[in-house]
C-alpha positions as CSV (number, residue, x, y, z in Angstrom):
1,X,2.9,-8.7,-19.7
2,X,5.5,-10.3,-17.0
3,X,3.7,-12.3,-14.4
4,X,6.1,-11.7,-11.6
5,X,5.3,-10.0,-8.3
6,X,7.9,-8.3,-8.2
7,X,6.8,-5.7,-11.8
8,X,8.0,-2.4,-11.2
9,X,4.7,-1.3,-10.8
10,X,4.1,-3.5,-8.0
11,X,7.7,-1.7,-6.7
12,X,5.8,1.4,-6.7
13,X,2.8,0.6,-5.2
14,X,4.8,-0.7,-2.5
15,X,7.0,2.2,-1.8
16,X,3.1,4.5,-1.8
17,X,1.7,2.6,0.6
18,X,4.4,2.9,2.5
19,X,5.0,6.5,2.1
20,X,1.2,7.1,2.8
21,X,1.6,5.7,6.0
22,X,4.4,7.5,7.4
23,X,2.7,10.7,6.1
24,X,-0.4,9.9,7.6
25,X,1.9,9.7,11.1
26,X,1.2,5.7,11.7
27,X,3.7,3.1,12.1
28,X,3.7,-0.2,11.4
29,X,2.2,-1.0,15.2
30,X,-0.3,1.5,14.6
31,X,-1.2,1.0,11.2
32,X,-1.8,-2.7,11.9
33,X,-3.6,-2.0,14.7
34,X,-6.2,0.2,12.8
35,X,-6.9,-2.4,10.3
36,X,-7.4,-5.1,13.1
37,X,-4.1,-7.3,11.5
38,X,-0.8,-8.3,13.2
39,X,2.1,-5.7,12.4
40,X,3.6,-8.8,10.3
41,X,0.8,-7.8,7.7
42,X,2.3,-4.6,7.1
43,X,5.4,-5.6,7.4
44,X,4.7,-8.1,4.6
45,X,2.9,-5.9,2.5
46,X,5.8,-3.2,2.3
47,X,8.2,-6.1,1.7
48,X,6.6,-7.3,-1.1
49,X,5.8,-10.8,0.3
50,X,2.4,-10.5,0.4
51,X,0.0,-9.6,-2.1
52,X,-3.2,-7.4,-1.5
53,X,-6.6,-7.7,-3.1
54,X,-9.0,-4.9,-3.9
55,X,-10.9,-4.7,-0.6
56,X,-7.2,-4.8,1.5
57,X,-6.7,-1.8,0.0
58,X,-9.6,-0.1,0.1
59,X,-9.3,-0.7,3.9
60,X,-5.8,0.3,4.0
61,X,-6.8,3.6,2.0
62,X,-10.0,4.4,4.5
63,X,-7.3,4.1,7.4
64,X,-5.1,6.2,5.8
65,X,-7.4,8.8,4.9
66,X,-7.5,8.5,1.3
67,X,-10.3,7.6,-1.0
68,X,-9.4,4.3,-3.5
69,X,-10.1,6.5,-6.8
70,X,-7.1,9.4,-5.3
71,X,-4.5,6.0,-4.2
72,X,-5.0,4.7,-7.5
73,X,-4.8,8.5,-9.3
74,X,-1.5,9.1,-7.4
75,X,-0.2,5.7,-8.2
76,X,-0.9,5.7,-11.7
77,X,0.9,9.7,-11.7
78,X,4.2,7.9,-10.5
79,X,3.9,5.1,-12.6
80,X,3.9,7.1,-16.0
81,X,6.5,9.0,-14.0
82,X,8.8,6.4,-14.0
């Protein structure tokens, strides 16, 4: 299994966090905001600079609206899509 970051799965994950967002309305501002974080922690997250553990996303998910077990459902969907 590679080791790098950039994995196409992390690719995806990327691109559905950020799709999530815009569907839930929020921009980066906004999104940040919600999560109590600068908007360079978004920013850095749908760049792929920064890498998020477990409870990150669980709080992005809650802000977004989602559950973690649906996020992870939907991600796994496009991975074996892909």
């Amino acid at each position: 299994m590679s080791k790098s970051l950039y994995r196409r799965e992390t690719t995806i994950l990327l691109k559905l966090i950020k799709e999530c967002r815009t569907e839930a309305g929020l921009t980066q501002a906004d999104f940040a905001k919600a999560l109590d974080r600068p908007q360079s922690f978004v920013s850095d997250i749908e760049r792929g600079s920064r890498r998020l553990d477990l409870i990150q996303l669980r709080d992005i998910c809650a802000v977004l609206g989602l559950s973690l077990v649906g996020f992870v459902e939907r991600f796994e969907q496009l991975v074996a899509e892909s």
